[in-house]
DSSP file (Angstrom, degrees, kcal/mol; ACC not computed):
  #  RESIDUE AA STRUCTURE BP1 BP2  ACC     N-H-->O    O-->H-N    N-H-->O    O-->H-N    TCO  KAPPA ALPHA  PHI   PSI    X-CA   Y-CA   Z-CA
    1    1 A X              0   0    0      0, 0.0     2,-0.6     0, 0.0     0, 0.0   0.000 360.0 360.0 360.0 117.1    0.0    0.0    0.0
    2    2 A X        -     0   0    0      1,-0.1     0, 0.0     0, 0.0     0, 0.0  -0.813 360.0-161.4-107.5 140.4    1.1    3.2   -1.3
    3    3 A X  S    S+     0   0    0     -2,-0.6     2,-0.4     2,-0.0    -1,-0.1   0.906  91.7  50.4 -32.6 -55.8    0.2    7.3   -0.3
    4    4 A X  S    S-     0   0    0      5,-0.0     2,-0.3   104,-0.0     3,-0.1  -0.784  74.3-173.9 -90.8 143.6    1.3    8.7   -3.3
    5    5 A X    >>  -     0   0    0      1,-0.6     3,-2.9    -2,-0.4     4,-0.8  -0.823  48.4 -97.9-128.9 160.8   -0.3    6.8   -6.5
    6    6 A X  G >4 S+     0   0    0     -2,-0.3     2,-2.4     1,-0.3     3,-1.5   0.711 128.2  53.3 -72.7-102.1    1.2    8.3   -9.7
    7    7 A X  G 34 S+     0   0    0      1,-0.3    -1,-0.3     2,-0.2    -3,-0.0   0.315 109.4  50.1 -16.9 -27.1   -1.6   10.5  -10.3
    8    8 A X  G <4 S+     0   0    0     -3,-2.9    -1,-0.3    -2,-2.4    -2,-0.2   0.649 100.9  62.4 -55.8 -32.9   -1.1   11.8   -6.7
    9    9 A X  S << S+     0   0    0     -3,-1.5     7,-1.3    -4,-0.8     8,-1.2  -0.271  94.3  88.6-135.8   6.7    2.4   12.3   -7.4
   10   10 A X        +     0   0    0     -4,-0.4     4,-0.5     5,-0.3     3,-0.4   0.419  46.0 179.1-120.0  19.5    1.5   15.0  -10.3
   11   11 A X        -     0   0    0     96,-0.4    96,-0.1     1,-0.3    74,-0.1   0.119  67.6 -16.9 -33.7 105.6    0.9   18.8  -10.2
   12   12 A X  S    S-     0   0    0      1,-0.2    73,-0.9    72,-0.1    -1,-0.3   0.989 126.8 -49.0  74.8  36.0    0.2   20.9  -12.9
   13   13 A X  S    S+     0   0    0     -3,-0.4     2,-0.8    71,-0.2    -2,-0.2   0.619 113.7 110.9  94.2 -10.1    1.0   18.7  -15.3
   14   14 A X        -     0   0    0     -4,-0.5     2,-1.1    32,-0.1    32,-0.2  -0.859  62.4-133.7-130.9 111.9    4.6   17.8  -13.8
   15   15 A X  B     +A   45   0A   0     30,-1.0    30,-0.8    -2,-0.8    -5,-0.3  -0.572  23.7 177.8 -51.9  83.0    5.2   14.5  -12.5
   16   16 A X    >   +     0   0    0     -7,-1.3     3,-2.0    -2,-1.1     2,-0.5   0.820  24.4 176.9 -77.1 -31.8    7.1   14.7   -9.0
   17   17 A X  T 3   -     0   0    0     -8,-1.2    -1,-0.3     1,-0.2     4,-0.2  -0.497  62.4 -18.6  63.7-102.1    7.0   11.0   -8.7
   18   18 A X  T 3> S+     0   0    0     -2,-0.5     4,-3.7     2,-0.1    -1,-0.2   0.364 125.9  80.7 -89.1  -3.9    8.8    9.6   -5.6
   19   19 A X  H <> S+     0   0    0     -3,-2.0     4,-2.0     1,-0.2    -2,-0.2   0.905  89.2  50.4 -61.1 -47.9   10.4   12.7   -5.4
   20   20 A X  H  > S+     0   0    0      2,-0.2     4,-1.7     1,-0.2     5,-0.3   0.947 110.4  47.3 -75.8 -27.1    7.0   14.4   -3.5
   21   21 A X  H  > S+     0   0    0      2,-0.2     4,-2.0     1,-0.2    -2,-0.2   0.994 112.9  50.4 -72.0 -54.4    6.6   11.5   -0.7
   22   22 A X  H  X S+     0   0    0     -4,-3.7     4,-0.6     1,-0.2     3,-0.4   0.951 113.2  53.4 -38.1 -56.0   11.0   12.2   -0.3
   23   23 A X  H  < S+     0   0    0     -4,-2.0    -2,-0.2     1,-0.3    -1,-0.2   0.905 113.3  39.1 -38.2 -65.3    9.4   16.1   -0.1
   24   24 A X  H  < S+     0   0    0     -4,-1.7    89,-1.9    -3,-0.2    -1,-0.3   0.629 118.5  42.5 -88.0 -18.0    7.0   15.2    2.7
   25   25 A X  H  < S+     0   0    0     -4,-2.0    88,-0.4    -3,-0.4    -2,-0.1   0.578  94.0 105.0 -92.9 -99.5    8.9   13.0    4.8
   26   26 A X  S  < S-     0   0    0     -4,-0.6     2,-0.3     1,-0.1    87,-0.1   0.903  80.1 -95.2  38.9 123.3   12.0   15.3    4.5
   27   27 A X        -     0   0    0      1,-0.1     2,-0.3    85,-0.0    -1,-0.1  -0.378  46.8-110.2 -67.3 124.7   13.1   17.6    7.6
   28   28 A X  S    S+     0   0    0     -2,-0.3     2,-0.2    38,-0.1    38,-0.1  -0.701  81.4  38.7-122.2 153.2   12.0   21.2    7.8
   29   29 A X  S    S+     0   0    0     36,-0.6     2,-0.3    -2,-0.3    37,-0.2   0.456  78.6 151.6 -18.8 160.7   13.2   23.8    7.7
   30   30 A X  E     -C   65   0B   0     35,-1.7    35,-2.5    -2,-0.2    37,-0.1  -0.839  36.2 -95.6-177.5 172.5   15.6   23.7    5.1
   31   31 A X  E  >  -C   64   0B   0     -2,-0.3     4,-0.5    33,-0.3    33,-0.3  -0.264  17.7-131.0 -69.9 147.9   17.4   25.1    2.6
   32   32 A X  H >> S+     0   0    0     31,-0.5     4,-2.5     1,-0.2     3,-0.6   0.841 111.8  51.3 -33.1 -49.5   17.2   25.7   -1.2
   33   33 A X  H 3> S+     0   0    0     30,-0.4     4,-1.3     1,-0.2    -1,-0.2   0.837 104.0  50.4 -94.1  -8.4   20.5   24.6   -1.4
   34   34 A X  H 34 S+     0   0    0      2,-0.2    -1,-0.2     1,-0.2    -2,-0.1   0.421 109.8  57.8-102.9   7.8   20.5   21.2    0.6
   35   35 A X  H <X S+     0   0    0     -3,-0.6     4,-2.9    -4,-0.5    -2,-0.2   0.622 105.8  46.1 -82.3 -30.6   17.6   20.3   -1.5
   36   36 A X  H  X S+     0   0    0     -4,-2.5     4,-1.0     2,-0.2    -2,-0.2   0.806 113.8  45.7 -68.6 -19.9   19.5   20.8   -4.2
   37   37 A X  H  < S+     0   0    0     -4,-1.3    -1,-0.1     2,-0.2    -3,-0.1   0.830 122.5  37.5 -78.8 -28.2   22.5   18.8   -3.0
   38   38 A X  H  4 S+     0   0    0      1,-0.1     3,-0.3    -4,-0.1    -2,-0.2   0.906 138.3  14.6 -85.0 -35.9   20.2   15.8   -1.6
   39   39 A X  H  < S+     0   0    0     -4,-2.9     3,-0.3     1,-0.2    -3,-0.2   0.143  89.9 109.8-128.2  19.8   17.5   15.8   -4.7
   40   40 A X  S  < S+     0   0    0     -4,-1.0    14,-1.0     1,-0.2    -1,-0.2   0.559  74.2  59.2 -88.5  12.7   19.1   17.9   -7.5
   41   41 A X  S    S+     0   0    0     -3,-0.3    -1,-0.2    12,-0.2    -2,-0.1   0.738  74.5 121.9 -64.3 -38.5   19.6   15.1   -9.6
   42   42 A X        -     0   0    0     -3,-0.3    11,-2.0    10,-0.1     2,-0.4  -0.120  63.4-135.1 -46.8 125.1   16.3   14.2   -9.8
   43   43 A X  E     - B   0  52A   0      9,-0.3     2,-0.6    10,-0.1     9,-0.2  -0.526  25.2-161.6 -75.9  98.7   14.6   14.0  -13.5
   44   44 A X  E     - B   0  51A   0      7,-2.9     7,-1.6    -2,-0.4     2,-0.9  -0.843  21.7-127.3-103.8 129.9   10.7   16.1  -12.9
   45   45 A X  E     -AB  15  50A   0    -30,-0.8   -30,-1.0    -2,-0.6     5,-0.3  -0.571  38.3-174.8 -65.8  57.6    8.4   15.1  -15.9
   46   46 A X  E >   - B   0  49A   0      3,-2.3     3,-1.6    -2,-0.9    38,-0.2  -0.171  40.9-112.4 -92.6 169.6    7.1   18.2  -17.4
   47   47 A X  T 3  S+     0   0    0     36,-3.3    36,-0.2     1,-0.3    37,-0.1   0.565 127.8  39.6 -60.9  -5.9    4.6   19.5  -20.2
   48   48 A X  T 3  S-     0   0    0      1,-0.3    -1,-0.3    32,-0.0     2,-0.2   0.466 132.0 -83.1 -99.6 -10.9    7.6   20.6  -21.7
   49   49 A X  E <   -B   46   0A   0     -3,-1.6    -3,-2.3    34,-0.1     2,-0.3  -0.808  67.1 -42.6 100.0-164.5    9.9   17.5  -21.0
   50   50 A X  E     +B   45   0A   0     -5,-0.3     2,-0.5    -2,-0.2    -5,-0.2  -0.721  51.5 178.8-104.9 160.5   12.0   16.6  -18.2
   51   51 A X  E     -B   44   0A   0     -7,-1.6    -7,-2.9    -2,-0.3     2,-0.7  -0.928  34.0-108.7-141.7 147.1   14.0   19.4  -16.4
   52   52 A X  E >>  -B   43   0A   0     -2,-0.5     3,-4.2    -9,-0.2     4,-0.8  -0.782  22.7-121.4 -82.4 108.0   16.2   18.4  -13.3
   53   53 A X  H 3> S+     0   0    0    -11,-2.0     4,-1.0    -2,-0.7   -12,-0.2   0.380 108.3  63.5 -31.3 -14.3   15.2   19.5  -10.3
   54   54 A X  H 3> S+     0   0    0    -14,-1.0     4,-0.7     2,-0.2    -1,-0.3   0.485 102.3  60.3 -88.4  -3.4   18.3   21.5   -9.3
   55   55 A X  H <4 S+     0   0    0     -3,-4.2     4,-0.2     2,-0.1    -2,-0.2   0.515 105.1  45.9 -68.7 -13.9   17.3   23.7  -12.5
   56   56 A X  H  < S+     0   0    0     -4,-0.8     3,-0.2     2,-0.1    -2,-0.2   0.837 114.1  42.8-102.1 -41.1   14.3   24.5  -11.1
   57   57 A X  H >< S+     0   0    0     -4,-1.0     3,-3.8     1,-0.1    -2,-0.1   0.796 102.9  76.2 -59.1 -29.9   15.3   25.5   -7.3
   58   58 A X  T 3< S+     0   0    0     -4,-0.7    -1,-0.1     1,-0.3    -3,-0.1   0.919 100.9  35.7 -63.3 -27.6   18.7   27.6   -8.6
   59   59 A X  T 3  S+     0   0    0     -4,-0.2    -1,-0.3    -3,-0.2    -2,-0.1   0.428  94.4 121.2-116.5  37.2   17.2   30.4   -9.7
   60   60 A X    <   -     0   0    0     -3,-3.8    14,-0.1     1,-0.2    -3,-0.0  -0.485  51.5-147.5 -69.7 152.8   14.1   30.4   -6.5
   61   61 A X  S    S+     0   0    0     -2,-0.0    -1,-0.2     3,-0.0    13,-0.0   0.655  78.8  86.8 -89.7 -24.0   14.2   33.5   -4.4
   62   62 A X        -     0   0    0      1,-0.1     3,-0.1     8,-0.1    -2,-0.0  -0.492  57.5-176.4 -79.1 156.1   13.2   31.8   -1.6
   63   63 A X        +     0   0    0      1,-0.1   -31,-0.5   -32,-0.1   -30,-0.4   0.313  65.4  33.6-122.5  19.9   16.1   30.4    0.0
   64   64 A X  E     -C   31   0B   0    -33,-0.3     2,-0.4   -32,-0.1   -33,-0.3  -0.979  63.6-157.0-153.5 160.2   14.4   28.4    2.9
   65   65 A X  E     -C   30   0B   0    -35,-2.5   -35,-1.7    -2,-0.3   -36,-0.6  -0.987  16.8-170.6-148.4 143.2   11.2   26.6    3.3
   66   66 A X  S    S+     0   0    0     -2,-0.4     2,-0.4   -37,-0.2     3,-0.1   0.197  79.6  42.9 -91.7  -0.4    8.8   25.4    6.3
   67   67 A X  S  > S-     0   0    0      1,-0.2     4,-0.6   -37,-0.1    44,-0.1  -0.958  71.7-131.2-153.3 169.6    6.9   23.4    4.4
   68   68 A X  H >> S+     0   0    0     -2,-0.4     4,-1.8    42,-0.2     3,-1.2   0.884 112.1  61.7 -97.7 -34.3    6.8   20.6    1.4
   69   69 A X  H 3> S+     0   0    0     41,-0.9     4,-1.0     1,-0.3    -1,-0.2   0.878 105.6  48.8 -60.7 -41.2    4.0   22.8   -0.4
   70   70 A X  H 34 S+     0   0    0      1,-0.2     3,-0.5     2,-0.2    -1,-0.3   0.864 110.2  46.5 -78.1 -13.4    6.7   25.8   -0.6
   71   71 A X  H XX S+     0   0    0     -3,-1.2     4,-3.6    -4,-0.6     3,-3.3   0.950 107.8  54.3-105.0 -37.6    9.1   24.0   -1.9
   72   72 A X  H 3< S+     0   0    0     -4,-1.8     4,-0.4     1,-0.3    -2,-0.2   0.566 117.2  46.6 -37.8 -19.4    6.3   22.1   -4.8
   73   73 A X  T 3< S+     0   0    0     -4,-1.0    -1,-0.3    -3,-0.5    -2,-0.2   0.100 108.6  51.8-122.2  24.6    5.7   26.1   -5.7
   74   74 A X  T <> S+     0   0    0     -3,-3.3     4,-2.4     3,-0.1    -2,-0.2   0.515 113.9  47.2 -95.9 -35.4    9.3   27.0   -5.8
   75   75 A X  T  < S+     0   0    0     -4,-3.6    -2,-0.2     1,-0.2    -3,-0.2   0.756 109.9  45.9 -74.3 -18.7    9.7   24.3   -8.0
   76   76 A X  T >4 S+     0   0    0     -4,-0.4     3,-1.0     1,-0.2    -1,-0.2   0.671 111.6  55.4 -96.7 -36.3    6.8   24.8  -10.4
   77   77 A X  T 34 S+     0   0    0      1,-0.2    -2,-0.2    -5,-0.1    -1,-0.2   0.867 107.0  46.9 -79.1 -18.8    7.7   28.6  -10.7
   78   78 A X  T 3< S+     0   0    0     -4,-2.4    -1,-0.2     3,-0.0   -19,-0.2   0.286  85.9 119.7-107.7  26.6   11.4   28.1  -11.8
   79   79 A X  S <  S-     0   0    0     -3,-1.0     3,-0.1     1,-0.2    -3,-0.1  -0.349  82.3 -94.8 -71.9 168.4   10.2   25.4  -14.4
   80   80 A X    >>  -     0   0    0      1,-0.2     4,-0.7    -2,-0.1     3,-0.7  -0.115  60.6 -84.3 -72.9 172.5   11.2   26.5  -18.2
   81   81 A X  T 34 S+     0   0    0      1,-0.2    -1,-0.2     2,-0.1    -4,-0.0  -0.574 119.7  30.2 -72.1 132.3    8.1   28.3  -19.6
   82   82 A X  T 34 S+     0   0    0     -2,-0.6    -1,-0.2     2,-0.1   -35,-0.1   0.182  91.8  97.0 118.4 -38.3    5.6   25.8  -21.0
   83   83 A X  T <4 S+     0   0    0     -3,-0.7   -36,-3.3   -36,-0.2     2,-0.2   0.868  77.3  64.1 -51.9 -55.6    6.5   22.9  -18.5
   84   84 A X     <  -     0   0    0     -4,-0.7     2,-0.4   -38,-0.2   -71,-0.2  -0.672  66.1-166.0 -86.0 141.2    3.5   23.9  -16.1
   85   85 A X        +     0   0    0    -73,-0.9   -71,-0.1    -2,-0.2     3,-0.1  -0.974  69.9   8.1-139.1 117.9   -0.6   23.6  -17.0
   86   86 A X  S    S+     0   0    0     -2,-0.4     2,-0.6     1,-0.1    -1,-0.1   0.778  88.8 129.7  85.5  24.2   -3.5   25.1  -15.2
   87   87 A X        -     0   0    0    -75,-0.1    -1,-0.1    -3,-0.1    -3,-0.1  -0.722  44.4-157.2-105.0  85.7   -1.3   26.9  -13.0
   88   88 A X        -     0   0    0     -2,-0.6     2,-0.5     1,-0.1     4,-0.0  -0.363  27.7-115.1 -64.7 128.7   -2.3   30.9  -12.6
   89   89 A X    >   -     0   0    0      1,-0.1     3,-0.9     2,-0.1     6,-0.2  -0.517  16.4-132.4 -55.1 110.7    0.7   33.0  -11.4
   90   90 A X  T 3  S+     0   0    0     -2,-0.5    -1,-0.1     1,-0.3    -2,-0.1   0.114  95.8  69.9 -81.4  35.7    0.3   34.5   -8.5
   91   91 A X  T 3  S+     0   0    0      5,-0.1    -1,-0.3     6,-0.1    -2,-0.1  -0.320  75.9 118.8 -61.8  22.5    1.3   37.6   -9.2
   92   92 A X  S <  S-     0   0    0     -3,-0.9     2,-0.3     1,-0.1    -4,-0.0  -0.111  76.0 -92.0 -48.4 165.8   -1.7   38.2  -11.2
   93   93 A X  S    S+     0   0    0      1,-0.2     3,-0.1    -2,-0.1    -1,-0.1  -0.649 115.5  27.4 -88.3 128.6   -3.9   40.6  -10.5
   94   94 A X  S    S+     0   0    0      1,-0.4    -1,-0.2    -2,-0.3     2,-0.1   0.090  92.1 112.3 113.8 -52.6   -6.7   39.5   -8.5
   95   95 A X        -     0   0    0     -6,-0.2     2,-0.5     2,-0.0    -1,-0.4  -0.421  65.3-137.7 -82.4 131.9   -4.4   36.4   -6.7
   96   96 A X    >   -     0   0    0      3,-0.2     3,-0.9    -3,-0.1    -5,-0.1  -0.991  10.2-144.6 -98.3 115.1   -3.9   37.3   -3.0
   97   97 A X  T 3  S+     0   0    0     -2,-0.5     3,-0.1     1,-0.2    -1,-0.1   0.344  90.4  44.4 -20.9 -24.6   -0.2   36.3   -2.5
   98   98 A X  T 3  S+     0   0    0      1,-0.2     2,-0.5     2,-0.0    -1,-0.2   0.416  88.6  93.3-119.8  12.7   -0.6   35.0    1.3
   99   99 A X    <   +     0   0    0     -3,-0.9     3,-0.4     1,-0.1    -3,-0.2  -0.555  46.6 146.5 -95.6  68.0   -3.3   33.3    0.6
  100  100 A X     >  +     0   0    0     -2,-0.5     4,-2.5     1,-0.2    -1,-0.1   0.083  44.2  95.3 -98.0  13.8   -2.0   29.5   -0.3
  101  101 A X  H  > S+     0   0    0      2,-0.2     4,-2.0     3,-0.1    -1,-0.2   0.990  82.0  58.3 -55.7 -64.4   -4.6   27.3    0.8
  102  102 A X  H >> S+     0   0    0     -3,-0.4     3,-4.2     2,-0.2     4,-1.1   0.864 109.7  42.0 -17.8 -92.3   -5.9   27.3   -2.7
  103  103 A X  H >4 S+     0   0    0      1,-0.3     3,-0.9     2,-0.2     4,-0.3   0.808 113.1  61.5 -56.8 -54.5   -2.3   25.8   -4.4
  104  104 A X  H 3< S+     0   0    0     -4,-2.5     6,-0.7     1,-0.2    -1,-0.3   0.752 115.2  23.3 -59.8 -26.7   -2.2   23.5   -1.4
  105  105 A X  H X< S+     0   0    0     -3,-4.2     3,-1.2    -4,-2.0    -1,-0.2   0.764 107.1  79.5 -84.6 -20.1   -5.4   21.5   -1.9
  106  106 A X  T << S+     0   0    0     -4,-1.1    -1,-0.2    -3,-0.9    -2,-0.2   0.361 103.8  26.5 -88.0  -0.5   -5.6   22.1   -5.4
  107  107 A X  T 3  S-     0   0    0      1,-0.8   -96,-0.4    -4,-0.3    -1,-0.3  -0.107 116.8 -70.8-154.9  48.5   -2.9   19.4   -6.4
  108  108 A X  S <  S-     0   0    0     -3,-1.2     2,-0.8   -98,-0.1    -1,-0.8  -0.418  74.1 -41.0  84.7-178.3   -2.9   16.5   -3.5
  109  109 A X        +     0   0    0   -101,-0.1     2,-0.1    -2,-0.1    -4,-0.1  -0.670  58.6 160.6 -99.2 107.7   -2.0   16.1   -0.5
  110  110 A X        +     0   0    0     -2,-0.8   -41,-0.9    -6,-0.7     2,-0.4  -0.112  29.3 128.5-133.6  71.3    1.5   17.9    0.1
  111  111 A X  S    S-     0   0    0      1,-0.3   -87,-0.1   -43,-0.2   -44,-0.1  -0.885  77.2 -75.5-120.5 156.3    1.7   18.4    4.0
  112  112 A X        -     0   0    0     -2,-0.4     2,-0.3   -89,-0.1    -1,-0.3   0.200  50.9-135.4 -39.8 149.7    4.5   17.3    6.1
  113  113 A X        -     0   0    0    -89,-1.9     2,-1.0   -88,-0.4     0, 0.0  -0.568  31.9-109.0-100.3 175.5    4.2   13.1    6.5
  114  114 A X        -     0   0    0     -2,-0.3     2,-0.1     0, 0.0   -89,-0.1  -0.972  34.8-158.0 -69.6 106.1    4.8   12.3   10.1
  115  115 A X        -     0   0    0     -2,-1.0     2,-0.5   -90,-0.1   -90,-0.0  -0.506  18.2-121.1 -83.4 160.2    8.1   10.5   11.0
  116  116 A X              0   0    0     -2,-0.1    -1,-0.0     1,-0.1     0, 0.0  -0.833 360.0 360.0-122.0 118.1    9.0    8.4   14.0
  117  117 A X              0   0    0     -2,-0.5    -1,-0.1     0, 0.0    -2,-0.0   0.160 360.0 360.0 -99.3 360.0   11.9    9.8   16.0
């Protein structure tokens, strides 16, 4: 029995694969760059083709994240143009910027997993 089923495992168009369940277990805070170091090899499935996940984090402004949902919208905003589908920038006009409930429900379930310490 798995959590993620591939369709789970998909946002916008862009396959995260086992890469979002690694996301959710994964210990937070952390950095941009020690995601890139643990998971920037990883191959993301996009409408465009596949793009490596440390292409997509290098050029995020955020440079830390509390949550596996920021790091799933760092990653879908520094995909190549074209990559992502059904996603409105929020910067638009209209799009409340602190308001992220929306992007969180709106593509699975991508809240912290609970780990055994």
């Amino acid at each position: 029995m798995t959590d993620d089923h591939d369709d789970h495992a998909r946002a916008y168009g862009v396959a995260f694969g086992p890469l979002k369940r690694a996301l959710r277990e994964h210990r937070y805070p952390v950095s941009a760059a020690e995601l890139i170091e643990q998971y920037g090899g990883f191959e993301l499935e996009t409408a465009a083709g596949g793009e490596r996940l440390e292409a997509a984090l290098e050029g995020t402004e955020t440079t830390r994240f509390g949550e596996p949902w920021e790091v799933r919208d760092a990653i879908l905003d520094g995909l190549a143009d074209g990559a992502v589908r059904g996603r409105v920038d929020r910067g638009d006009e209209g799009g409340d910027a602190g308001d992220d409930s929306a992007a969180v429900d709106t593509a699975g379930d991508w809240s912290r997993l609970e780990s055994e310490e």
